[in-house]
N, C-alpha and C positions, 0 to 999 in steps of 0.2 A: 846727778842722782837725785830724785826727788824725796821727801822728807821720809815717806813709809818704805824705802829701799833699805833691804838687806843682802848685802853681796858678801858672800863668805870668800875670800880668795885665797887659796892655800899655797899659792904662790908666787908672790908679790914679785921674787926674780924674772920671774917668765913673762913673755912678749904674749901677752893675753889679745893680740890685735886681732885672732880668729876665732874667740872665744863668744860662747854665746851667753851672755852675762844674766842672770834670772834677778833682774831686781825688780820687779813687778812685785812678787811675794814675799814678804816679811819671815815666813816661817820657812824659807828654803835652807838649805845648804847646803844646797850643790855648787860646783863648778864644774861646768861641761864646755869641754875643750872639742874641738874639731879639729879635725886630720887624724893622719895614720899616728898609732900606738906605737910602734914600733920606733917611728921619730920622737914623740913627745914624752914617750916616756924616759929619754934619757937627759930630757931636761929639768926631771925631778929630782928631788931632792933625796938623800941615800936616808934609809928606813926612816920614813916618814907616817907611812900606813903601817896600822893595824891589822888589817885584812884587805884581802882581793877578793869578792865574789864575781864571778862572770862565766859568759858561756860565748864560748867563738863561734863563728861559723861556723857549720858544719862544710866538712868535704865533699863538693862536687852537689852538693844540694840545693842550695841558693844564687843568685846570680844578683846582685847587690849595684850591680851598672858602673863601678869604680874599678879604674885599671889598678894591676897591682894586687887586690883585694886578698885577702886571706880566706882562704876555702876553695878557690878557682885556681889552685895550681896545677900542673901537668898531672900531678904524682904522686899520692898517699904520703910517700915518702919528703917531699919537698913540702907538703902541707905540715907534717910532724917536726922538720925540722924547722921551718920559719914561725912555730909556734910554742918550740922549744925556746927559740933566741928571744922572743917575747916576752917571754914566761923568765927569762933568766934576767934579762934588762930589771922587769918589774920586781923581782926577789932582792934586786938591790934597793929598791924603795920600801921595801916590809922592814919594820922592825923585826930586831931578834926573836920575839917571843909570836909573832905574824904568823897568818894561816895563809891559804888560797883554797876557795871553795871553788870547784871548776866542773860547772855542768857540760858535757858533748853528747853528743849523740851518735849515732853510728847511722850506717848503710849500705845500699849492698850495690855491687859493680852493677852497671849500666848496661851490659850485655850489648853494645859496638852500638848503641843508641846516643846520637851525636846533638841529640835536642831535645826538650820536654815541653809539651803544649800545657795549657793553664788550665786547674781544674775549676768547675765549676763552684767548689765551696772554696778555694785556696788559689784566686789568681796567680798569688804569689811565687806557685810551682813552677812557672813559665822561668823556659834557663834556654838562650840563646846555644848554649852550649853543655856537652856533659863530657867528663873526664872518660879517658878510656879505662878498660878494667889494666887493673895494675898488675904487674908484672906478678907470677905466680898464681891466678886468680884466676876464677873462674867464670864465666856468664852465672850468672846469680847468686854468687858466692856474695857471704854477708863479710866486709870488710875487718871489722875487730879494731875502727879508730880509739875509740874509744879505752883501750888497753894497750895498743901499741903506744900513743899520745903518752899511758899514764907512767909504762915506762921507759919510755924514753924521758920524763923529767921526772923519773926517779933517779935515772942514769947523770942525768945533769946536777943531782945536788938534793934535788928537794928529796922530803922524808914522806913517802907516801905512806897515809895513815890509816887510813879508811875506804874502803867503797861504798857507797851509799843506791842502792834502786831505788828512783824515782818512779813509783807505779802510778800509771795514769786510769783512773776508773771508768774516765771521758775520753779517754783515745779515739782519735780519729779512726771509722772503721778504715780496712782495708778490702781488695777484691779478689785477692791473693788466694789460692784455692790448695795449695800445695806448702804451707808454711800454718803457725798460728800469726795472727796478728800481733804484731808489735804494739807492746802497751807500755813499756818503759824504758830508759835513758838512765844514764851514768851520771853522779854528782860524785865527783872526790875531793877527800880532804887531803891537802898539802901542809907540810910545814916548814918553817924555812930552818928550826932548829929543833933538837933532839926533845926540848923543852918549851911550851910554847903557851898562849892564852886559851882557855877551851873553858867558857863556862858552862859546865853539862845540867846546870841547876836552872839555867834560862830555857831549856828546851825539854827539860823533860818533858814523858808521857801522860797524859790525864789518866787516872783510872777509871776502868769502866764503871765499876762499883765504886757507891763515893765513900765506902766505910774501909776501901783499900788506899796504899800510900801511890800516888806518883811511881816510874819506875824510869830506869836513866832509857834516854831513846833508843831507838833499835836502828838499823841500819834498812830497812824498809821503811820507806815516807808516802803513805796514801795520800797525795794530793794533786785535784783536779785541777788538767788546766785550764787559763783563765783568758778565753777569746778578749781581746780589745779593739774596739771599733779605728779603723783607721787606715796609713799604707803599710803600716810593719804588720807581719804575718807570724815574726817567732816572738812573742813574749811569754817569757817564762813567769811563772805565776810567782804571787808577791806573797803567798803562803811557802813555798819553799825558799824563796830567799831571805824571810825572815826569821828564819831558824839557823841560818848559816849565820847573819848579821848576829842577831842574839848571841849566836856560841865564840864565835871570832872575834867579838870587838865588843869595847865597853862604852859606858854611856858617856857623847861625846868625843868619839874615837873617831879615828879616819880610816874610810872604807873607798878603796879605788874600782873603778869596772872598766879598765882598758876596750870592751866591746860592749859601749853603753845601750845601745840599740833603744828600743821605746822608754827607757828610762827607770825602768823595776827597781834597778836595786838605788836611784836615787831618790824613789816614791818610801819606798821601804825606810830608810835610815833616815829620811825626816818623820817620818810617824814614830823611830826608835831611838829619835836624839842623837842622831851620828850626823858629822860632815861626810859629803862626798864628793871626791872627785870623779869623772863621767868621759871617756873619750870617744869620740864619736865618726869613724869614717864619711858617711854618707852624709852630707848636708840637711837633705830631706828629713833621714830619720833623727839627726841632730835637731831639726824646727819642732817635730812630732816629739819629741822625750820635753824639749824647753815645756811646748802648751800643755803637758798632761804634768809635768811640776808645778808649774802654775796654777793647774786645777786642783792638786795634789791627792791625785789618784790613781 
């Protein structure tokens, strides 16, 4: 380690031999691990974090090029529950008073469409494969992951608190002629106990008028999303996850993202003085989260 390295390791017991160490940057404080979540996280340590913000895969949408992957199951139903056991591993690493902020998104059956070509603004579309419509479904029927997910780990334990619309102002359009365009996504809060950290004073609302008070936030979040140049395609903007970090965790605290993807929520918690740990499937998008913590943006 050269004399300007800062390597925050939050877990000195674990075999860090896949790890991809950020010590270029002094101001970091990540640790981004690689491999599946579902393994690594049970080699963490019991309620360690403060908070989980993250957003998994979405079902049947992405094609990420990792066997195994979470979102490429057969089955609505096998996607729910191997995101459940995920989600249940990880609730043993929250402290007691821990949240989980958990963006998904929904979508709608495939209508017997067995592959999707790359759109011209969003290569990223391109899916060797699509999931068949699930059982009970319909050819264009909108799925409802998003709720079904939320409770099925309500059923598992967690205390589901909140639902939050993510309204997107900047929505991608659509071409859709028979529906409105989809313009927002689910964020939920989770708790792991009846009792928990929630600072509602870090997020309040600005008043429009500045001779009004603040007022506590609302369950509606206008915020744009926030294209970044590069191969990852879903990054969720550093505006909504810095109002989850804010509310969940304190200064200093430790903030996990089991599906670290371009790095959001460990750009966010060094600009907010948090450690975080970062798990990473995909190699690729594990290199792409390190360089844009490094550039820390």
């Amino acid at each position: 380690m050269n004399g300007t390295a800062q390597v925050i390791d939050l877990f000195g017991s674990i075999d860090t031999s896949l790890d991809i160490r950020l010590t270029e940057c002094p101001k970091n404080r990540c640790d981004l691990q690689v491999g599946d979540a579902r393994q690594l996280l049970s080699q963490m340590p019991e309620g360690h974090f403060d908070c989980i913000v993250t957003s998994p895969p979405y079902w049947g949408l992405r094609d990420y090029g990792v066997a195994g992957q979470i979102g490429a199951e057969p089955t609505v139903d096998e996607y729910i529950a191997d995101l459940v056991r995920l989600f249940r591993e990880a609730r043993r690493t929250l402290s007691d008073d821990g949240t989980l902020w958990l963006n998904v998104g929904d979508s709608y059956t495939s209508g017997g469409r067995t592959w999707r070509d790359a759109d011209a603004k969003n290569k990223g579309r391109a899916m060797d494969y699509r999931a068949p419509t699930p059982e009970g479904l319909k050819p264009k029927d909108l799925i409802g992951v998003p709720w079904k997910l939320a409770f099925a780990l309500q059923a598992d334990g967690w205390y589901l608190r909140t639902d939050i619309i993510w309204n997107k102002p900047n929505c991608q359009p659509e071409s859709v002629k028979d529906r409105p365009t989809r313009s927002h996504e689910y964020l939920f809060l989770f708790s792991k106990s009846e009792k928990y950290h929630y600072d509602w004073q870090a997020i309040m609302e600005p008043a429009s008028d500045p001779k009004q008070k603040p007022k506590n936030r609302r369950t509606v979040w206008n915020i744009a999303t926030e294209p970044y140049p590069g191969s990852h395609f879903a990054v969720y903007p550093r505006a909504l996850v810095r109002l989850c970090v804010a509310a969940g965790s304190r200064e200093n605290g430790r903030v996990l993202d089991p599906f670290f993807g371009s790095g959001t929520t460990g750009v966010v918690c060094s600009e907010l003085g948090r450690y975080c740990v970062g798990i990473e499937l995909n190699a690729e998008y594990a290199e792409f989260a390190r360089e844009r913590l490094l550039r820390g943006r």
